[in-house]
N, CA, C and O atoms as a GROMACS GRO file, in nm:
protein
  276
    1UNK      N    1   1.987  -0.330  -4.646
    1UNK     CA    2   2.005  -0.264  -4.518
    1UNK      C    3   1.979  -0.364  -4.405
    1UNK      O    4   1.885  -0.442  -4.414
    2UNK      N    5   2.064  -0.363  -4.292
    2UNK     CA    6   2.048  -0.465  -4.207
    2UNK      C    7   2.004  -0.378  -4.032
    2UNK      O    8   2.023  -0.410  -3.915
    3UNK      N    9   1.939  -0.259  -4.101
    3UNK     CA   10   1.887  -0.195  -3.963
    3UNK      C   11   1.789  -0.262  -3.858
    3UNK      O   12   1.736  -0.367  -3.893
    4UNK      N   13   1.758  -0.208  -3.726
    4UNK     CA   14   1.702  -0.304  -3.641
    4UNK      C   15   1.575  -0.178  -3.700
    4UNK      O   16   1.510  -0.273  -3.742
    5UNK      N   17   1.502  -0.076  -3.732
    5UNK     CA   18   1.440  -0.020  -3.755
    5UNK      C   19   1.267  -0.057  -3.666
    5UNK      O   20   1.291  -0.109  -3.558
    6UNK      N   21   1.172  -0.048  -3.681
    6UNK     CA   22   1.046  -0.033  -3.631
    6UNK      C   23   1.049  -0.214  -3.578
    6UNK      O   24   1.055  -0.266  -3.467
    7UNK      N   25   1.042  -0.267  -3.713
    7UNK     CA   26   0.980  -0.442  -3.711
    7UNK      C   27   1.137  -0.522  -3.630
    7UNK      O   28   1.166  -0.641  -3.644
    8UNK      N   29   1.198  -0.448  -3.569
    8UNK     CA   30   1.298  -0.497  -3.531
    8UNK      C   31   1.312  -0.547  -3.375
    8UNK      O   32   1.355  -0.645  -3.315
    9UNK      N   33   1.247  -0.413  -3.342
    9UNK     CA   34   1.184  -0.428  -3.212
    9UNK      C   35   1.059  -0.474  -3.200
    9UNK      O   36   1.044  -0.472  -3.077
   10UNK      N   37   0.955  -0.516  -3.246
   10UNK     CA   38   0.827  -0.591  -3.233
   10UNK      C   39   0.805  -0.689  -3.109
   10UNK      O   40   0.712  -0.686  -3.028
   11UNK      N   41   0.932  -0.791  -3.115
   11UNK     CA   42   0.948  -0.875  -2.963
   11UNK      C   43   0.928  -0.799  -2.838
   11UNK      O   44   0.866  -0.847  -2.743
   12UNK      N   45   0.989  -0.660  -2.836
   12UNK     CA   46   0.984  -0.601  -2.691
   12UNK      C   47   0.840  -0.558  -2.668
   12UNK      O   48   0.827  -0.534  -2.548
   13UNK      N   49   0.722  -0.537  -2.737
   13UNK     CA   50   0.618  -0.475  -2.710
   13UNK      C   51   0.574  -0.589  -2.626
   13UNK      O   52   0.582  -0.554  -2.508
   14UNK      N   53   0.525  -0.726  -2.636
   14UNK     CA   54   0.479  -0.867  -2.554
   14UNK      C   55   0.550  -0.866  -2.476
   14UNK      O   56   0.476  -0.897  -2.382
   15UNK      N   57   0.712  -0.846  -2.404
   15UNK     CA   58   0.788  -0.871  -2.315
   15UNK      C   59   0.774  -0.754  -2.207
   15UNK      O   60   0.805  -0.761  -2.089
   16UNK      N   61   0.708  -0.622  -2.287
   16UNK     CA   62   0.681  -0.485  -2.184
   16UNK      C   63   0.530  -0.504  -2.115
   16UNK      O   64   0.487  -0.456  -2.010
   17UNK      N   65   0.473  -0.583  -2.202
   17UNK     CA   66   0.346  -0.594  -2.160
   17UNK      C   67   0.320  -0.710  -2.014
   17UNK      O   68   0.236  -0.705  -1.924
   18UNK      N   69   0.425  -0.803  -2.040
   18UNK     CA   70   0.412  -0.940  -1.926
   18UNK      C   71   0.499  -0.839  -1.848
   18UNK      O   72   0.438  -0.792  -1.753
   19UNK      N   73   0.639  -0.788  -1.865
   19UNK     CA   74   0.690  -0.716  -1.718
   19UNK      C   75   0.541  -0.645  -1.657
   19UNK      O   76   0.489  -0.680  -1.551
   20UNK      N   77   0.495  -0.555  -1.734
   20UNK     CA   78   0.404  -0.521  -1.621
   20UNK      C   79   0.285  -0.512  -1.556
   20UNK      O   80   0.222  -0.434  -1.485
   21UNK      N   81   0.271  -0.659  -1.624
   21UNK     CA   82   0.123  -0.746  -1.570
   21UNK      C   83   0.222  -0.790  -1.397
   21UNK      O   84   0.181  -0.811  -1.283
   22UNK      N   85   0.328  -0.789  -1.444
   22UNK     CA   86   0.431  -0.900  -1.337
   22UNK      C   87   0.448  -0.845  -1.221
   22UNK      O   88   0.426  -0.911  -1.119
   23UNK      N   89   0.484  -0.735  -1.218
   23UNK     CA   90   0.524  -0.605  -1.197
   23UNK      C   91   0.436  -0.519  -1.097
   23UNK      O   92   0.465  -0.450  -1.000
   24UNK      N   93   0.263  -0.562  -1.187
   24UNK     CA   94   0.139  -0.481  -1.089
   24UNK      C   95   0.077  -0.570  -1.035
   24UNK      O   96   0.005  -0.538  -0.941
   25UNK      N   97   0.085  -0.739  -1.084
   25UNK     CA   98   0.048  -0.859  -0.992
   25UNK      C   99   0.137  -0.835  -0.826
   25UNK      O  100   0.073  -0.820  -0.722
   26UNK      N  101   0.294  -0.837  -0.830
   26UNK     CA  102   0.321  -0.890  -0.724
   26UNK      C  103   0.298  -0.761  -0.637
   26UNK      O  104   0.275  -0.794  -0.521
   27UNK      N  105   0.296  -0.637  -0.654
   27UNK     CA  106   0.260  -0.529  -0.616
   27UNK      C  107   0.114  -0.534  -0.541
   27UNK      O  108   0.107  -0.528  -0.418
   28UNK      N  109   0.016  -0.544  -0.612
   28UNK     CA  110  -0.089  -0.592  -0.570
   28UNK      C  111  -0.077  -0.692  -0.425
   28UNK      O  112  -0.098  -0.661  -0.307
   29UNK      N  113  -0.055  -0.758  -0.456
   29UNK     CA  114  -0.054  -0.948  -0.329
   29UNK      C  115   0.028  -0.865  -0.234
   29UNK      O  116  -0.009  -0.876  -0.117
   30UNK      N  117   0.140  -0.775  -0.257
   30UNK     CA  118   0.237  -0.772  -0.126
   30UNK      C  119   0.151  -0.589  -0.069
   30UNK      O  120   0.147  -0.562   0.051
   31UNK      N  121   0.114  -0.526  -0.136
   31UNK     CA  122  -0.003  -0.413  -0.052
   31UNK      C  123  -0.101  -0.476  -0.014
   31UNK      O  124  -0.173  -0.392   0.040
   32UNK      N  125  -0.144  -0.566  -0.008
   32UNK     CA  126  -0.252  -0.590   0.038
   32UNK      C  127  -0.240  -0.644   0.204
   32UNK      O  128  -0.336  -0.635   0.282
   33UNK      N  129  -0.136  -0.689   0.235
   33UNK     CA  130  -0.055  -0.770   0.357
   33UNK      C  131  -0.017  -0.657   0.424
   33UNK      O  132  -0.053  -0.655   0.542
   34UNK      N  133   0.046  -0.558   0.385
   34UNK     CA  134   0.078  -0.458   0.476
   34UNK      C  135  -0.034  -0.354   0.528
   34UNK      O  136  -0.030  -0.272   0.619
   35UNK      N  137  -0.154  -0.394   0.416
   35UNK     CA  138  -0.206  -0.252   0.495
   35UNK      C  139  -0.361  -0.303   0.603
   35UNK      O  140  -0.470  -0.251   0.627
   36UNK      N  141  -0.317  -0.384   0.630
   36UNK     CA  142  -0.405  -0.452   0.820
   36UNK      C  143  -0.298  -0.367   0.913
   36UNK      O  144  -0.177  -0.374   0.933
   37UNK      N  145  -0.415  -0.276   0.962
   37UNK     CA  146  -0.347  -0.176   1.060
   37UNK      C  147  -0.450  -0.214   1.169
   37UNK      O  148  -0.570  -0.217   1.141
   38UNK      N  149  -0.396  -0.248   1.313
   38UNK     CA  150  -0.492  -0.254   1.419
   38UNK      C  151  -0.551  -0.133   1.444
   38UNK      O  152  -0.526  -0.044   1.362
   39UNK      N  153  -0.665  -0.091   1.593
   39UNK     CA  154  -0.733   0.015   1.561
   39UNK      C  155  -0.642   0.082   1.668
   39UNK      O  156  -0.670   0.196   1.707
   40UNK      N  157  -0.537   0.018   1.717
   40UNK     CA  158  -0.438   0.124   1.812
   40UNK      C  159  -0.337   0.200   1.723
   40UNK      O  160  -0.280   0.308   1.739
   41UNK      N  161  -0.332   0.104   1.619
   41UNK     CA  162  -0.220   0.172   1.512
   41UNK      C  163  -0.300   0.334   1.440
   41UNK      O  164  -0.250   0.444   1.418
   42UNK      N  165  -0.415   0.292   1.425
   42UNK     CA  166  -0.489   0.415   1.348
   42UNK      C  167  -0.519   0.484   1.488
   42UNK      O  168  -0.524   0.599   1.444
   43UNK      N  169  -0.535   0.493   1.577
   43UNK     CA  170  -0.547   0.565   1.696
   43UNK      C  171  -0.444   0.687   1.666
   43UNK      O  172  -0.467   0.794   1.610
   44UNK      N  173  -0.291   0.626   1.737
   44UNK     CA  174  -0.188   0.685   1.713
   44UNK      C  175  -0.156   0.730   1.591
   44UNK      O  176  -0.117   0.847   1.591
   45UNK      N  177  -0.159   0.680   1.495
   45UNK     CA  178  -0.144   0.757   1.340
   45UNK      C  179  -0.208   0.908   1.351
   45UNK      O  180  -0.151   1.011   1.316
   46UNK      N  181  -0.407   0.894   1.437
   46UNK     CA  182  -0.446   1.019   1.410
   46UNK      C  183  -0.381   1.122   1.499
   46UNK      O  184  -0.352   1.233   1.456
   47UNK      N  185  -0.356   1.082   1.632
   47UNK     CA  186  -0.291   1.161   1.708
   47UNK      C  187  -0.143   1.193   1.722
   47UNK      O  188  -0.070   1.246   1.807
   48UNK      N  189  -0.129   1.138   1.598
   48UNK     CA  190   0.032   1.209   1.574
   48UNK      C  191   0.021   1.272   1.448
   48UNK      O  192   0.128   1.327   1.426
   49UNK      N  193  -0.066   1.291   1.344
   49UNK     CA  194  -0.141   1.357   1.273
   49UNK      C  195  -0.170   1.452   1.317
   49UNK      O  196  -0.139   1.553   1.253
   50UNK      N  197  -0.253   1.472   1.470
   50UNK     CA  198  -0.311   1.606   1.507
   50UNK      C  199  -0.418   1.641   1.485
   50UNK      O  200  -0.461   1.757   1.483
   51UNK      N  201  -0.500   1.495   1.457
   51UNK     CA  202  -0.665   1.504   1.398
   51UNK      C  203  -0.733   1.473   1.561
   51UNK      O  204  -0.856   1.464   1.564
   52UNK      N  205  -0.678   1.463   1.655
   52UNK     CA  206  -0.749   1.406   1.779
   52UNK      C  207  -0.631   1.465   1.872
   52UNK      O  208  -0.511   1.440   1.862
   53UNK      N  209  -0.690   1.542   1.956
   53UNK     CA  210  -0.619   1.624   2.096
   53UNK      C  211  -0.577   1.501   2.188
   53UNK      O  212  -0.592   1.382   2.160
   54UNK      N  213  -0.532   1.543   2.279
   54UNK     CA  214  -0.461   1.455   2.380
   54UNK      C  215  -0.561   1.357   2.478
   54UNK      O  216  -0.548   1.247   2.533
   55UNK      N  217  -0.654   1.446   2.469
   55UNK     CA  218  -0.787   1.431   2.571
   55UNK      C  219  -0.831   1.273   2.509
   55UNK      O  220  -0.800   1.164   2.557
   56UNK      N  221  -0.892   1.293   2.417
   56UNK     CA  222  -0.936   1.213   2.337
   56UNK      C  223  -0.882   1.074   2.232
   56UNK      O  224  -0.944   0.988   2.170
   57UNK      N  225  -0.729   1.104   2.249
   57UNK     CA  226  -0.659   1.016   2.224
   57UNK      C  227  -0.663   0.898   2.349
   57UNK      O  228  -0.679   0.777   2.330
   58UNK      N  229  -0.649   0.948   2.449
   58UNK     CA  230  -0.604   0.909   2.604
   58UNK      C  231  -0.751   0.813   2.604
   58UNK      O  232  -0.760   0.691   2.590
   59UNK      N  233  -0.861   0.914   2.626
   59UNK     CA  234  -1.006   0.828   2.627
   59UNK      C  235  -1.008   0.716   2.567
   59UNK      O  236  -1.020   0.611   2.629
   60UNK      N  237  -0.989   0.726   2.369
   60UNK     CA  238  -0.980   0.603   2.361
   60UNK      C  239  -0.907   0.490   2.331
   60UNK      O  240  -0.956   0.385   2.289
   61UNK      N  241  -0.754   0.516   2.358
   61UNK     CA  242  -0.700   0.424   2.385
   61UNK      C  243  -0.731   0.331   2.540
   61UNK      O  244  -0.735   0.208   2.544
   62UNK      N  245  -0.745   0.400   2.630
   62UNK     CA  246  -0.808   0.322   2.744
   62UNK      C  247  -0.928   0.262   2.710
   62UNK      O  248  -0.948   0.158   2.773
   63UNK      N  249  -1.009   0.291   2.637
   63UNK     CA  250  -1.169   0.228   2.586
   63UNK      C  251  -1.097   0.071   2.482
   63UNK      O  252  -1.158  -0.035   2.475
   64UNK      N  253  -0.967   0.096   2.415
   64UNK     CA  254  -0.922   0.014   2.341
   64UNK      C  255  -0.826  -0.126   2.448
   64UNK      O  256  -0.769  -0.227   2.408
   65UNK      N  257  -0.837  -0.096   2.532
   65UNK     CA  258  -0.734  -0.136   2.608
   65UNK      C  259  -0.818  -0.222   2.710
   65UNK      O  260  -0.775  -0.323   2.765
   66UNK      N  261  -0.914  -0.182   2.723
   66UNK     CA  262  -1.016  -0.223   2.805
   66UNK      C  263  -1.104  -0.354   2.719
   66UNK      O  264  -1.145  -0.455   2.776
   67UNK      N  265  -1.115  -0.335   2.623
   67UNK     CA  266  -1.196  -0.434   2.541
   67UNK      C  267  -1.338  -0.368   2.502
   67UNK      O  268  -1.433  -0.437   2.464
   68UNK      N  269  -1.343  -0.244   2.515
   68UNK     CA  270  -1.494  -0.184   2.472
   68UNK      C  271  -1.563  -0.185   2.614
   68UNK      O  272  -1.683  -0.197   2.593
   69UNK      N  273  -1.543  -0.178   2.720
   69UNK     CA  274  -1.604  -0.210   2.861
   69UNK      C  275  -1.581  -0.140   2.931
   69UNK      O  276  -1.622  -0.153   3.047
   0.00000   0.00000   0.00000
């Protein structure tokens, strides 16, 4: 019998294993770069969220804008 059966495929188990070492390496390195968010970016994120009223958005973006002063 010249089937590809169980021991036929054996090569693909080492080749599934490096894709996704490969796979969750470059994944890793390139999330890590995107997620530096300034504190105006998380400002606006919450107040377009709806976790912070208008009032208080306004306050501290001017407190951000100002330099803490």
């Amino acid at each position: 019998m010249h089937g590809y059966g169980y021991m036929g495929w054996g090569w693909m188990v080492p080749l599934l294993i490096i894709g996704a070492f490969f796979y969750w390496f470059t994944n890793q390195k390139s999330g890590s770069e995107t997620e530096e968010k300034s504190p105006l970016d998380i400002l606006n994120e919450r107040f377009a969220k709806g976790e912070i009223d208008e009032k208080e958005y306004r306050k501290k973006r001017d407190l951000l804008s100002s330099g803490g002063n």
